[in-house]
C-alpha positions in Angstrom: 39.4 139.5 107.3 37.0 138.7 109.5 36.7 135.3 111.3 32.8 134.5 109.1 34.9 135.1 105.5 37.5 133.2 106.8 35.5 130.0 106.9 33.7 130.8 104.1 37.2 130.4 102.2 37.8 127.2 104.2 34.4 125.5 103.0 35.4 126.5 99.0 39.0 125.7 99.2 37.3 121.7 100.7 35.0 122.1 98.1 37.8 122.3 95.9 39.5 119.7 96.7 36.5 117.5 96.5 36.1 118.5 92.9 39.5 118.8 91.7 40.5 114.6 90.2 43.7 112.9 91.7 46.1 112.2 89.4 45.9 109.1 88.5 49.1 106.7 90.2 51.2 104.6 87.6 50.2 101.4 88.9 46.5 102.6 87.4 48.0 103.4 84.2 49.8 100.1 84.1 46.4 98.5 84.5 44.8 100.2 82.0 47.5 99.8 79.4 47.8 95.4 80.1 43.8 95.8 80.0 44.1 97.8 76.6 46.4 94.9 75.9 44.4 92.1 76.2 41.4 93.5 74.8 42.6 95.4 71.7 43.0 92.3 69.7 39.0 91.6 70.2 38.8 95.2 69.2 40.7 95.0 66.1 38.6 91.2 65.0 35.1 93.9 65.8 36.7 96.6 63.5 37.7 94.0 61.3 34.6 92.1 61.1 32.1 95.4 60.5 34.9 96.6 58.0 34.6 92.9 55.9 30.5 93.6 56.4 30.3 97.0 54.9 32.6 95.7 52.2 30.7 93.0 51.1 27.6 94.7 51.4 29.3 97.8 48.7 30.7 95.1 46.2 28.9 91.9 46.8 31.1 89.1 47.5 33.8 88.9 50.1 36.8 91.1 50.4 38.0 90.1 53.8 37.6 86.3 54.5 37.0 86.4 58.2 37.4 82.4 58.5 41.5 83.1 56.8 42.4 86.0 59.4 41.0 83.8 62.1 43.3 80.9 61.2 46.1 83.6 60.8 45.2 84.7 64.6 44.9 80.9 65.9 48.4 80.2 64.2 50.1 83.5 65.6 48.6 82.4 69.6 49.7 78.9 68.9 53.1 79.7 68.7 53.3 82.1 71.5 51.8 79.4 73.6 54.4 76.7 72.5 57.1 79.5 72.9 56.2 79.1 77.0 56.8 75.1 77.1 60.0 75.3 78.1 62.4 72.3 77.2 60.3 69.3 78.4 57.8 69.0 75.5 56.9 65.4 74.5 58.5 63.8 71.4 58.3 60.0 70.3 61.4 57.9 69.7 61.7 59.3 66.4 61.9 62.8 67.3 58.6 64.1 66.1 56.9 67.0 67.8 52.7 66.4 66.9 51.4 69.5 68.6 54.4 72.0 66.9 53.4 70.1 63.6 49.6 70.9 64.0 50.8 74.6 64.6 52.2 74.7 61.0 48.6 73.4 59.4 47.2 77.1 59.0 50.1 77.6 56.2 50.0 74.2 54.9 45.9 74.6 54.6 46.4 77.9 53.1 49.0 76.5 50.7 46.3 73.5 50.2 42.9 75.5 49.0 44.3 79.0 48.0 47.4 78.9 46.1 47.4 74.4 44.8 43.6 74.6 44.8 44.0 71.2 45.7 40.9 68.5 44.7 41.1 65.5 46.2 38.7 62.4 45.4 38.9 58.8 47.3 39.4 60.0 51.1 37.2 57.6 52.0 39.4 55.1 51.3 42.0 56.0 53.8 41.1 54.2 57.2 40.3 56.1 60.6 42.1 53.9 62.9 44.9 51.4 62.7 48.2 51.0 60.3 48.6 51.6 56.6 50.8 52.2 53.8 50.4 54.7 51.8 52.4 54.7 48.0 52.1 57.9 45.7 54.5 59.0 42.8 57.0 61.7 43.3 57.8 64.6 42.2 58.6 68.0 42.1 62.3 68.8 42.7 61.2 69.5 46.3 58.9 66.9 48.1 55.6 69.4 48.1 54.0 66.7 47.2 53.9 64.7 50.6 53.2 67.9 52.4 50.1 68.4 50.4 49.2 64.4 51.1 49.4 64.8 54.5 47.7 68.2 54.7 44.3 66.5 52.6 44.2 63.5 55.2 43.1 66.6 57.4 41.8 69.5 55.5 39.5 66.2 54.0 39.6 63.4 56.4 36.8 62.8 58.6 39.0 61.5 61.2 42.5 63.5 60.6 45.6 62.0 61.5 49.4 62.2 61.0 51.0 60.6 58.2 55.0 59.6 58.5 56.7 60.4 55.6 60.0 58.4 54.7 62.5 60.5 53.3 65.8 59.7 51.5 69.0 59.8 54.4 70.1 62.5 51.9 68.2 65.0 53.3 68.2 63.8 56.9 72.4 64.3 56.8 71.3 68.4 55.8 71.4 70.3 59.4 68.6 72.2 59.4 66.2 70.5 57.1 66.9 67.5 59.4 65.5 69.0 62.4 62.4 70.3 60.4 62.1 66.9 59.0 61.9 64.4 61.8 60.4 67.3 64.5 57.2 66.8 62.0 57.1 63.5 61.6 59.6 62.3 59.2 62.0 59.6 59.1 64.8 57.7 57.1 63.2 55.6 54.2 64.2 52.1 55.8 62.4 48.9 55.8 63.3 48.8 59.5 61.7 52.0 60.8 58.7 51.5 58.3 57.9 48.3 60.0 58.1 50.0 63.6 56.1 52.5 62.7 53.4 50.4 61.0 53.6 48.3 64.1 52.5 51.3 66.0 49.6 51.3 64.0 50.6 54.6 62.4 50.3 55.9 58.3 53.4 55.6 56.1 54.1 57.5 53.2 56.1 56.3 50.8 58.0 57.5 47.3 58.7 54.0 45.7 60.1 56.2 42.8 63.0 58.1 45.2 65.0 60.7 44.0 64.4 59.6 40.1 61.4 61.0 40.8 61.5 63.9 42.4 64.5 64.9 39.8 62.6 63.9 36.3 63.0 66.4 33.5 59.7 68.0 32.4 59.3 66.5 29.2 59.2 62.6 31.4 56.6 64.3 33.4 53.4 62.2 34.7 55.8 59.0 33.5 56.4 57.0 36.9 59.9 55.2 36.9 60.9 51.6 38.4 59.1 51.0 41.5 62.9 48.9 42.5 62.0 45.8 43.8 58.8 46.1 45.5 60.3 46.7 49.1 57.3 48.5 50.5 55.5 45.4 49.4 57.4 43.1 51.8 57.6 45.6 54.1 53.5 46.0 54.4 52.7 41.7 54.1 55.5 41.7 57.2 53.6 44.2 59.1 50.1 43.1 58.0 49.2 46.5 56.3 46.8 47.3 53.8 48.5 49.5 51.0 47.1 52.5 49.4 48.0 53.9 46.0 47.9 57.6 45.7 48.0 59.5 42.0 49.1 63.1 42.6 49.1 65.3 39.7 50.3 69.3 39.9 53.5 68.8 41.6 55.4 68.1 38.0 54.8 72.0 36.9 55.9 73.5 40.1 59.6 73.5 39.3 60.1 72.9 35.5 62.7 71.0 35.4 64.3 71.1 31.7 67.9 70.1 32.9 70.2 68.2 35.0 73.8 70.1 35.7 75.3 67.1 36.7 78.6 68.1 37.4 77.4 70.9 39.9 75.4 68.0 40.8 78.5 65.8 42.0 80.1 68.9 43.4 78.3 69.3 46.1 77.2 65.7 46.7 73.3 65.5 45.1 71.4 63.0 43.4 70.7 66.5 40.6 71.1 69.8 40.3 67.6 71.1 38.4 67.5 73.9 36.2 64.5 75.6 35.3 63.2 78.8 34.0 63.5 80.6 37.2 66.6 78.8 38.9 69.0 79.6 39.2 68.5 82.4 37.3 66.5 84.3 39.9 68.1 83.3 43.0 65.8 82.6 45.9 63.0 83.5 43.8 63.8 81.3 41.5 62.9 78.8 44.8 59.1 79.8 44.7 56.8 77.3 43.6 54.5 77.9 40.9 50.7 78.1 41.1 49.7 74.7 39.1 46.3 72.8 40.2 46.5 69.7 41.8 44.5 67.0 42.2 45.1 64.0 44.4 43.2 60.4 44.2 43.5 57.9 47.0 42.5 54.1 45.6 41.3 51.6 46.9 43.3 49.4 49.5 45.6 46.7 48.5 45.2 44.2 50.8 48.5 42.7 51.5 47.1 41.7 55.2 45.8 38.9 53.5 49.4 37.4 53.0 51.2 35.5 55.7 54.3 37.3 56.7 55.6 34.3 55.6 54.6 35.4 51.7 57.6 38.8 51.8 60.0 36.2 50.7 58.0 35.2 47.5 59.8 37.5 45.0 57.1 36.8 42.3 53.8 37.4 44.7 56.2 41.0 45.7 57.0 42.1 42.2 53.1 41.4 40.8 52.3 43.7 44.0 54.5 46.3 43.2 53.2 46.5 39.4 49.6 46.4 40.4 50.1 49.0 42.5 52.2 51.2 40.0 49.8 50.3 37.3 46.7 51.4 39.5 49.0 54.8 40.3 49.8 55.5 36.8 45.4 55.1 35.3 44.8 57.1 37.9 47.6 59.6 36.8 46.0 59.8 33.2 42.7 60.2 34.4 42.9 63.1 36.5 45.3 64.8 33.9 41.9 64.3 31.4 40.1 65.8 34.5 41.8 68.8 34.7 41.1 71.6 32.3 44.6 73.1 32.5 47.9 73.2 34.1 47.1 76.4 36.3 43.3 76.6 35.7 
């Protein structure tokens, strides 16, 4: 070989080597797979999105609700985030947890317009700022119907807020309904904790009805029982809060409760045990609400404010409270029953 083809094979084999890629180290492939990562999910929204476009423009009305899958993808990120706060996250005296409750609005708003169809009339009567009490009639067999209370005061609300829910010390004893309970905003029905809270300038919900209520047989349904002795009245001229009487009608079809088995009942220490078409014949299924349409009125204010505290001790001024607002509860019970063209229309 002479010494001129020699470099000529030099100059290819640099040439070559020039050419030839590097493999590529795994620290770059590492990159590339945390950049897939974080961008696939913007990937999948731009599929996703062109995919709900073609769609609508073949059938003409929407297949894939963009605005639903985005709430689905807020709710999902939401929890990761509050999965990294570690133990010191903020939570009042009570125990309750506002920015873990606002996580859970995407499936109580979901709940609220697709599966209740929810209308609700009279928003405007519940205030933006400062204390109130708010009094609605129960039922149900499960309490759906304070979720769905405190889900329209911000699905509807101009101004959302929280609304406390008092809840029968039955249900605070049960482990880990408890924990659920008071870590969104719950807390024992008692005149004392209603008063601090009001005092706070929070919104109180309460069931004046109770468990009688919630554990009515179908065939007393829309019928509101004894409002007891007006307690929530005393408790709102004490704390100088206006009361608001809600109507709520849809949660009586939910469970149909056509029995009591009250000796299972007192077996296990509950107020009832219901039986209806589905429980507890189907098991867990049997625990799946049905699809009746709600609607939900908020009246005007009573203005117990008015009152000196004073005034809590006048049994008779408390009792002709406590039937105006029942009385107010109940018309607006029958007229939104006329309102609504069918039980799950």
């Amino acid at each position: 070989m002479t010494t001129e083809s020699a470099t000529q094979l030099r100059r290819r084999s640099r040439k070559a080597e020039v050419v030839s890629p590097k493999p590529a180290s795994r620290v770059d492939v590492s990159r590339r797979i945390r950049r897939l990562q974080r961008q696939a999910p913007m990937y999948a929204f731009q599929g996703l999105s062109e995919l709900s476009t073609r769609l609508r423009e073949a059938t003409g009305r929407e297949v894939i609700d963009m605005q639903r899958v985005m709430e689905l993808a807020q709710f999902v990120y939401q929890h990761r985030e509050l999965s990294r706060r570690g133990p010191d996250y903020a939570v009042d005296e009570f125990g309750f947890d506002a920015q873990w409750t606002e996580s859970l609005l995407t499936i109580f708003k979901a709940l609220y317009h697709d599966y209740w169809r929810v209308e609700t009339t009279g928003i405007e009567n519940v205030p933006s700022v400062g204390r109130a009490l708010l009094v609605a009639n129960h039922a149900g067999v499960l309490p759906w119907d304070g979720t769905m209370i405190k889900t329209a005061i911000f699905a509807e609300h101009q101004h959302p807020r929280h609304v406390r829910a008092l809840v029968a010390s039955l249900f605070m004893g049960m482990p880990m309904l408890s924990w659920f309970l008071r870590r969104t905003g719950q807390t024992v029905g008692h005149p004392d904790d209603t008063r601090r809270l009001l005092e706070r300038n929070e919104m109180v919900l309460v069931f004046p009805e109770g468990v009688k209520g919630t554990g009515k047989e179908f065939k007393d349904r829309y019928r509101l029982r004894r409002f007891g002795r007006g307690g929530f009245v005393a408790t709102a001229i004490r704390a100088r809060a206006p009361i608001i009487p809600i109507s709520v009608i849809g949660s009586e079809e939910i469970y149909p409760m056509v029995a009591d088995a009250v000796p299972i009942a007192r077996l296990f220490g509950l107020p009832y045990f219901p039986i209806t078409p589905f429980w507890p014949w189907l098991g867990m299924l049997g625990l799946i609400p049905l699809p009746s349409k709600w609607r939900i009125q908020f009246h005007e204010p009573v203005h117990t404010e008015a009152h000196p505290a004073s005034a809590a001790d006048d049994q008779n001024l408390v009792m002709t409270i406590s039937d105006q607002v029942r009385d107010t509860i109940q018309k607006g019970i029958y007229d939104n029953l006329r309102l609504r063209r069918g039980i799950f229309v």
